[in-house]
Structures are given as C-alpha cells and as structure tokens.
C-alpha positions as CSV (number, residue, x, y, z in Angstrom):
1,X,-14.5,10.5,3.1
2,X,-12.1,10.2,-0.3
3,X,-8.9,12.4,-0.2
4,X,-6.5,12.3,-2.9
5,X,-3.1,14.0,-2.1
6,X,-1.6,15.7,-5.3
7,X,1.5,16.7,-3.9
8,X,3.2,14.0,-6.2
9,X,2.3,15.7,-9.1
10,X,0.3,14.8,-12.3
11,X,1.3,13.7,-16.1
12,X,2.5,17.6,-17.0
13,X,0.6,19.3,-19.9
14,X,2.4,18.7,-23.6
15,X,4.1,21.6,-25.1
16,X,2.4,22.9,-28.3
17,X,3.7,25.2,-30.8
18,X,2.0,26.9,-33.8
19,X,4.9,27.6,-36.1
20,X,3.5,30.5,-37.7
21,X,2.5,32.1,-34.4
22,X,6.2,30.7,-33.3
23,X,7.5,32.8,-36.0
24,X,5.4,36.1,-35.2
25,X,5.7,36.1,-31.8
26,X,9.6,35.8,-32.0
27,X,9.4,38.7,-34.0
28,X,8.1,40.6,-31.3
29,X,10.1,39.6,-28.3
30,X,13.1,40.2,-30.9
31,X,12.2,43.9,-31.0
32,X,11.3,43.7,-27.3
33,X,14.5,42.9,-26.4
34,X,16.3,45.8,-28.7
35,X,14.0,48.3,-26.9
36,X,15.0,47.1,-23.5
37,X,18.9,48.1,-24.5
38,X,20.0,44.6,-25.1
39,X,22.0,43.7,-28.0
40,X,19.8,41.3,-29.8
41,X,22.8,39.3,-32.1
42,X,24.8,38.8,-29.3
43,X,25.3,35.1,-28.6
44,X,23.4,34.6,-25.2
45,X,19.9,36.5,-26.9
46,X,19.7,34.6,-30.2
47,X,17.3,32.1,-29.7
48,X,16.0,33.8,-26.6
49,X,12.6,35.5,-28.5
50,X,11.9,32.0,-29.7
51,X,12.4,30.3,-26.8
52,X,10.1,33.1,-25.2
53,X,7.9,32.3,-28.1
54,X,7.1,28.8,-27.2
55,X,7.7,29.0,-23.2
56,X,4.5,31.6,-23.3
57,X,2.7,29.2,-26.0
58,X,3.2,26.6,-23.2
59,X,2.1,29.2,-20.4
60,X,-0.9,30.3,-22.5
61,X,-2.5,26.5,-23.4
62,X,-5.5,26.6,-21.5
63,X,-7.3,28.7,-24.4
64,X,-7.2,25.8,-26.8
65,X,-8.6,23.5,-23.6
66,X,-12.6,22.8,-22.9
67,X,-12.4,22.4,-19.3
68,X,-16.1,20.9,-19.1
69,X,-14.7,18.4,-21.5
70,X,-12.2,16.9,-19.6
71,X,-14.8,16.3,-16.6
72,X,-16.9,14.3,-19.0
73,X,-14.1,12.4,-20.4
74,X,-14.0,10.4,-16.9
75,X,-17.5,11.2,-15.9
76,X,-19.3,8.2,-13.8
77,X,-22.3,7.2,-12.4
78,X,-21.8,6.2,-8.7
79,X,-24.1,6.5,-5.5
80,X,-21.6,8.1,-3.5
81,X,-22.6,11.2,-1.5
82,X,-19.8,12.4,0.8
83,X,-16.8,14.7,0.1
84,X,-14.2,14.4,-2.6
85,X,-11.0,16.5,-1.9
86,X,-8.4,16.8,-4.1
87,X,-6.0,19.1,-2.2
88,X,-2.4,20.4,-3.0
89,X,-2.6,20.6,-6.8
90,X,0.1,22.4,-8.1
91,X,-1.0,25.7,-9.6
92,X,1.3,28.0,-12.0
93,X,-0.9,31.1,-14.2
94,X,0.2,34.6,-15.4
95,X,-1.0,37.7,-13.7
96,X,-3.0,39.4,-17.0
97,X,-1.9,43.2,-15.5
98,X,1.6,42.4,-15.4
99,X,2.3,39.0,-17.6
100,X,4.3,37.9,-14.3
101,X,3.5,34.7,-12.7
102,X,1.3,33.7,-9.6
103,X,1.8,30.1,-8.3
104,X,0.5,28.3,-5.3
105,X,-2.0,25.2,-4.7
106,X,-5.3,24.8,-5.6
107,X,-7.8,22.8,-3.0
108,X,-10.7,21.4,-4.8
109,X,-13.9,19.3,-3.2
110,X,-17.2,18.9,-4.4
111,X,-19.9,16.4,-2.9
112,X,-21.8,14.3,-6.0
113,X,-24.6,14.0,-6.4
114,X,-25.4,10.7,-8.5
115,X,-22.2,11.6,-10.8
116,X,-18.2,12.0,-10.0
117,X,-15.2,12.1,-12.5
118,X,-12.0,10.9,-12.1
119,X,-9.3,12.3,-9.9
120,X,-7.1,13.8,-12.3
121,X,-9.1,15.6,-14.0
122,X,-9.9,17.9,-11.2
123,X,-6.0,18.6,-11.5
124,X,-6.5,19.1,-15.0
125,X,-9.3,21.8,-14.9
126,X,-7.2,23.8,-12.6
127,X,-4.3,23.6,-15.1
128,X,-7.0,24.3,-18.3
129,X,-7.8,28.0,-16.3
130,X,-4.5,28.4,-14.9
131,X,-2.7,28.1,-18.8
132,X,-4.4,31.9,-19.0
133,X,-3.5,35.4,-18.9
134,X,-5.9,35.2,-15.3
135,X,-6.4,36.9,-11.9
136,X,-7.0,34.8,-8.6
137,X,-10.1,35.6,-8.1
138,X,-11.7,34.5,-11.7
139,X,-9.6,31.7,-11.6
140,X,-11.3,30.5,-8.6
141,X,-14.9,31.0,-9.7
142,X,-14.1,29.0,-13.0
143,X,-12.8,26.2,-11.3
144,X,-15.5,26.4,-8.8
145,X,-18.2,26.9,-11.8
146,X,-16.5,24.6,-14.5
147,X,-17.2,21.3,-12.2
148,X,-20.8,22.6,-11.0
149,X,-21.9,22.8,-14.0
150,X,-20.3,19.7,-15.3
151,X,-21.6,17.4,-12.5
152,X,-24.6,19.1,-10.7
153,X,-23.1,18.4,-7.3
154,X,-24.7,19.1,-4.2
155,X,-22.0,21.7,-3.6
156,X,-18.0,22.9,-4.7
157,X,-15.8,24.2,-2.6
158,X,-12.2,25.8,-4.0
159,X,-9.5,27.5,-2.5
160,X,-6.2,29.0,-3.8
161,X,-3.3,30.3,-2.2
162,X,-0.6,31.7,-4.0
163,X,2.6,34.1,-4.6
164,X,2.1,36.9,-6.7
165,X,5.4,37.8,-8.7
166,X,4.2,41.2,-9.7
167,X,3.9,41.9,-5.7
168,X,7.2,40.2,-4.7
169,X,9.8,41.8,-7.2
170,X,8.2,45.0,-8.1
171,X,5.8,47.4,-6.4
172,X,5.6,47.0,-2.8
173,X,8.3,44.0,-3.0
174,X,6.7,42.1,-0.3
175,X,8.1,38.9,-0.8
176,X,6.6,37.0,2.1
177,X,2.7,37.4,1.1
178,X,0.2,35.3,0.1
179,X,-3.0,35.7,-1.7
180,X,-5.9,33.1,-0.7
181,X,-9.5,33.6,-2.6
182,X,-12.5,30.7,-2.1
183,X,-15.5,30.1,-3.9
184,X,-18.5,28.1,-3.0
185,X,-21.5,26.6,-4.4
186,X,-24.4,24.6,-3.0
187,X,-24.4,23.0,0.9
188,X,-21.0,24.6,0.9
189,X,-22.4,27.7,1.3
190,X,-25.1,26.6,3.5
191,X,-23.6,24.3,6.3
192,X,-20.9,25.3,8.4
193,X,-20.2,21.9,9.6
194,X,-19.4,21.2,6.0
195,X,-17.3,24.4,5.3
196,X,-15.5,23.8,8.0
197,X,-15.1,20.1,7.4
198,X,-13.3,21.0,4.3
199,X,-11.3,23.4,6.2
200,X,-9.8,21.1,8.6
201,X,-8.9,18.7,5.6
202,X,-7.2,20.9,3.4
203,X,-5.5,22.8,6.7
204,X,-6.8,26.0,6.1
205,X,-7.0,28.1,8.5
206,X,-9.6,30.3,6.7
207,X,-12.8,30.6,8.7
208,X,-16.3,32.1,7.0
C-alpha cells in the first residue's frame, strides 16, 4: 500500500496574464462596479477591475492546461499492482451558476496496471479541472476519467468534499454543509473490499 499525504501542499500554479484580455476584462468589471452603485474613481476601487482581471485569469488557468499531459510527463513503467492514494489535495474551483467559489479536498487512488505517474501530478490534474468555471460533480468524473484514460488502470477511485459559497452566503445560507460526489472506474466498482479499503484510508465515511 503507497499513501502520499498532500496536506503539505504542492509548488502552487504560476499566475498568467494575457495583457490584452487583462485590458478587456478590466473594462468590464470597471462598468461592473459603476452598475453595482460604487464610485469607480474613488481611491479604494481603482485598480480593483484589474486586480479582478488577473485574480480570475489565475482562477480560470485550467483551460490553457492538458490534464492528460501532465500524467505522461511523469509516466513510468513499474510492476506494481496495489493501491496508490493521494488523499487531502487541496481543491479551490468556481461554481459556473454563480462564479462563487467551492473548495474542499480531493481523494484520489487508482491501482496500475503496468504504468503509474508521479505523485504530484495527481495534485496537478485536480488543479488543471478545478482552474474552471465547474460543478462537483463533472469535476469528479474528469478527474476520475483524465487518469483512466491516461494510464489504463485496473480501477480510479475519486472523492471530493467541499463548501459551496453560493450555498453558504446566499440562498439558503447554510453555512455548515458539505457537498461529497465519487466516481469510480474498474475493480472499484466491482469489489467492495476494495471500495471500502479506500474508504477506510481516506476516512470517509461514505459507504456504497
């Protein structure tokens, strides 16, 4: 059995800017702000639509990221057939119905099958879907697809649990929720003991 905690954290994604779409997008958030009843020249809201203009370039990254390309960046051959867990990784994304953000942990395990890939980028998929306008639940499947298809493993297991924003300070304001979608492939879905293995190690509760 290989665990790798990621609780410490990984090298954090660069921030990128595209000056002309810097330039548009301040544009925007400039009239955005004047339509919200702010004064826009006032000293505290100057920079603010191009700071906003970069921030959601940063949030948004995972569009100009191939996913299945950082898998075979650090893709091995190795005869190793039990289960690799990478659990805890940090996980931050924006709602796509509400631009508001969702943020939890992402576990992640697969079981090789003649290939594996190295730890970190199992982080960095997660943050390649995450940097997306997303929901949960796709978010799940194309983690859970992205590394299937990239190493044909005899099964992927990932689960995500995480705050909504657009629950927790508007709508139904319920600030203590939390939103937990899974996705399986391959003797995940078929053995129990295996599921449940995978339960126990990430301490999930989660029973199926």
């Amino acid at each position: 059995m290989q665990i790798f905690n990621d609780s410490e954290g990984y090298e954090k994604l660069h921030e990128p800017e595209d000056v002309r779409k810097t330039e548009r997008l301040s544009q925007l958030y400039a009239e955005i702000v004047e339509l919200l009843g702010e004064d826009g020249s006032r000293e505290g809201l100057q920079k603010t639509p191009k700071r906003v203009a970069r921030a959601m370039q940063f949030l948004t990254q995972g569009y100009d990221i191939d996913p299945v390309a950082i898998i075979n960046s650090a893709k091995f051959s190795e005869d190793y057939r039990q289960m690799v867990l990478v659990k805890d990784i940090e996980m931050y994304s924006l709602c796509e119905h509400h631009l508001l953000p969702f943020y939890g942990k992402a576990h992640v395990a697969y079981i090789p099958d003649g290939c594996i890939t190295g730890l970190s980028k199992i982080a960095r998929v997660v943050d390649a879907f995450s940097r997306r306008l997303q929901v949960q639940e796709r978010l799940t499947q194309e983690i859970r697809d992205c590394i299937h298809n990239a190493l044909h493993p005899l099964g992927v297991a990932v689960v995500i649990e995480a705050a909504h924003m657009c629950m927790q300070i508007r709508g139904v304001q319920k600030q203590s929720s939390t939103t937990v979608t899974s996705a399986f492939t391959g003797v995940f879905l078929k053995d129990n003991r295996t599921r449940e293995e995978f339960f126990h190690l990430t301490g999930s509760n989660l029973r199926f």
